[in-house]
C-alpha positions, 0 to 999 in steps of 0.5 A: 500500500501507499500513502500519501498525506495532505493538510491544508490550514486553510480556512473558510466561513464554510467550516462553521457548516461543516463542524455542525455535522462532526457528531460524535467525533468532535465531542472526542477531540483530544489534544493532538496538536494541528500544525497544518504542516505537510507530511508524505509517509510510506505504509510499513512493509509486510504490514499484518492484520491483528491476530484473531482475524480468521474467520471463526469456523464454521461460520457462514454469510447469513442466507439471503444476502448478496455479495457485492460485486467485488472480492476480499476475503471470505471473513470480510464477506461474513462480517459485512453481512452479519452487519447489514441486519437490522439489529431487534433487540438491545446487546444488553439487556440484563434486567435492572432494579431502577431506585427512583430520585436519583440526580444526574449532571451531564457535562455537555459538549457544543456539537450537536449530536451532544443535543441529540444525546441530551434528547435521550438523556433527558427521556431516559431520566424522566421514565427512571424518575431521576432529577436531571440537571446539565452544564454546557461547554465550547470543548475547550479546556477551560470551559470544560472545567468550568463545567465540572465546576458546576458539577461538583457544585450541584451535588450530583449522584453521577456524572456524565461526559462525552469524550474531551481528553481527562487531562482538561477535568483532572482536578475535578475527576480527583474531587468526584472520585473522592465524593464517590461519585461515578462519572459515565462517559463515551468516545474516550480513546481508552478501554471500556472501564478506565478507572482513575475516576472514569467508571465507563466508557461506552465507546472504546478505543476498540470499538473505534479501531472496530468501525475501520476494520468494518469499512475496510471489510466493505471496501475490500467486497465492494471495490471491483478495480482494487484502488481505494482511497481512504481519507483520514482526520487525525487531529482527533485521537478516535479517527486515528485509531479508526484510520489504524484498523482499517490500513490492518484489516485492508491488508488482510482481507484485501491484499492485492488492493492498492490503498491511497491514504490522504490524511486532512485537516479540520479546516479542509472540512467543507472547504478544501476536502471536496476539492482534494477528492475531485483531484484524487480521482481525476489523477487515478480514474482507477479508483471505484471506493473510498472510505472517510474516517468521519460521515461529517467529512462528507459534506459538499463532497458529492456534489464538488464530484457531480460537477466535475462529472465523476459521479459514476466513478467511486462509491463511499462508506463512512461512520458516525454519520447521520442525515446528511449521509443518510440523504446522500446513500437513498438519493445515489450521491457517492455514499453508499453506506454507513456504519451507524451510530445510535445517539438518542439510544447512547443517552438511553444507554448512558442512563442504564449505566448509571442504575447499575454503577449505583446498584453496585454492579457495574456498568454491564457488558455486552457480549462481543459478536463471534464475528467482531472478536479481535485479538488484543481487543476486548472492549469491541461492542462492550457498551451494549450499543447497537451497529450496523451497516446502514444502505438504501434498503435500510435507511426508513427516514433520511432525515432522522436519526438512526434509532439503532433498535425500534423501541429502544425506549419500551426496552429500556424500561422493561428492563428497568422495572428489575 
């Protein structure tokens, strides 16, 4: 494989659109620092996939499903069809005595999908019978310890957080620990339970490292030609490890593919990305795939690749997304699929922590799926939060958020009432 990598400092009052959709990514931004400098890489020779990536035996495509039209592996085959299915039920869903009044304090980062998150948490608090109270920030360090400030100030049972670096809120961990308040959080590029003050972490650095080895495993049955593009955000630490599993797997699962990485910074989002990616494929009409470390990348992509009349060249997958993906998967606009994330169900799910940290149980662990084990990746799918492939056939509502699981809110509560 090649890479090549390409940072733009450039900016453009378009960012501000193009920061309102990086979701889940950007409330995990750690403190990588972004010169905005340039660097070109060779990708290691000999580069090997993790261990524990063959194929369980005995295990079998789900009937029913067609294979795309490309190759890769027999392993990638069955991964991509387990993950199209629609997920029914929640991963966890161990019963759980609920004890009413219990106050709650979400620290609130300032993207938007922190609000749909909010959504479900406030939902999830209101059926459990639990106080909620919330504190806003700028994801910035200063305005992240106020926050916890206010926290601490307001006396909670448990606190929730989504993933700015610990090193912002360390002061204020050290006090909440001391008081024995629990603090759940997600999208930490750490392990499933931490430790250090942080009792969960709903979306591990595994889990991450999981929706690049899912994306590669698409790329590599889809793609007919073998060049594939990937295009990477490293300034946050998740996408970095999203961008570290999908170059391993690739490599497994499709070692005759010829990948080029490019690797942008977040003032090229909406603004010099789309521009790049037109080049990208003009410069190697051979390439049919391209795979995006985050859906928010995307935006202003497929129409910047309409108007330069490449639009039946390469399709896409990315993760984390949501309606602007999803519109542009049902309306053939390069997207052809995404690996789904559930926020309003994440807030559920937050809340469901919470009861069985308070309870003395711990956070509960769901059952890693036999065709999402890796070797020296425990955490995958730990947090009991649903995944799936998402395409045309299964998207209901473009412009609404992936629910995960129908009725995750009756099933919650089922589960509740111990």
């Amino acid at each position: 494989m090649t890479r090549t990598t390409t940072r733009s400092a450039r900016t453009s009052r378009r960012l501000v659109a193009a920061l309102a959709v990086l979701g889940l990514v950007a409330a995990a931004c750690g403190d990588d620092d972004d010169d905005g400098g340039s660097a070109s890489t060779e990708a290691p020779a000999g580069t090997e996939a993790p261990a524990g990536t063959e194929a369980p035996a005995g295990t079998e495509a789900p009937a029913g499903t067609e294979a795309p039209a490309g190759g890769g592996s027999e392993l990638a085959q069955a991964r991509v069809d387990e993950f199209r299915q629609d997920v029914t039920e929640l991963p966890l869903n161990e019963p759980i005595a609920v004890e009413p009044g219990v106050k709650v304090f979400y620290v609130q980062c300032s993207v938007p999908v922190c609000a749909e998150i909010a959504t479900g948490l406030e939902s999830a608090t209101a059926a459990a019978g639990w106080e909620y109270e919330t504190a806003s920030h700028q994801d910035t360090p200063d305005t992240v310890a106020a926050a916890f400030d206010a926290a601490i100030a307001a006396e909670p049972d448990v606190v929730l957080t989504s993933g700015n670096p610990r090193e912002w809120f360390e002061p204020q961990l050290a006090t909440l620990q001391e008081a024995g308040i629990p603090v759940v959080a997600w999208s930490l590029p750490e392990v499933y339970e931490p430790g250090d003050g942080i009792d969960v972490n709903l979306l591990t650095q595994d889990d991450y490292y999981f929706y690049g080895v899912l994306m590669a495993d698409y790329a590599a049955v889809t793609s007919t030609t073998k060049d594939i593009l990937f295009v990477g955000l490293p300034t946050f630490p998740v996408l970095s490890i999203v961008q570290e599993g999908f170059e391993a797997e690739i490599a497994e699962a499709c070692p005759d593919c010829n990948v080029k990485v490019i690797e942008v910074a977040v003032t090229d989002l909406g603004t010099n990305l789309p521009g790049l990616v037109v080049s990208e494929l003009q410069a190697n009409p051979n390439v049919d795939f391209v795979s995006y470390a985050f859906g928010g990348m995307l935006f202003g992509v497929p129409e910047a690749i309409e108007a330069a009349d490449l639009g039946d060249q390469a399709v896409a997958i990315s993760q984390a997304g949501g309606p602007l993906n999803f519109n542009f998967i049902v309306n053939g606009q390069h997207q052809v699929a995404e690996v789904g994330i559930a926020s309003e169900l994440l807030g559920w799910r937050a809340i469901d922590a919470a009861a069985r940290i308070l309870a003395g149980e711990g956070p509960g662990r769901a059952e890693t799926p036999e065709l999402a084990v890796i070797d020296g990746r425990p955490d995958i799918l730990s947090g009991g939060l649903p995944l799936q492939i998402l395409e045309a056939d299964t998207i209901d509502d473009p412009n609404a958020l992936w629910p995960g699981v129908e009725g995750f809110q009756e099933q919650f509560t089922e589960l509740w009432a111990g």
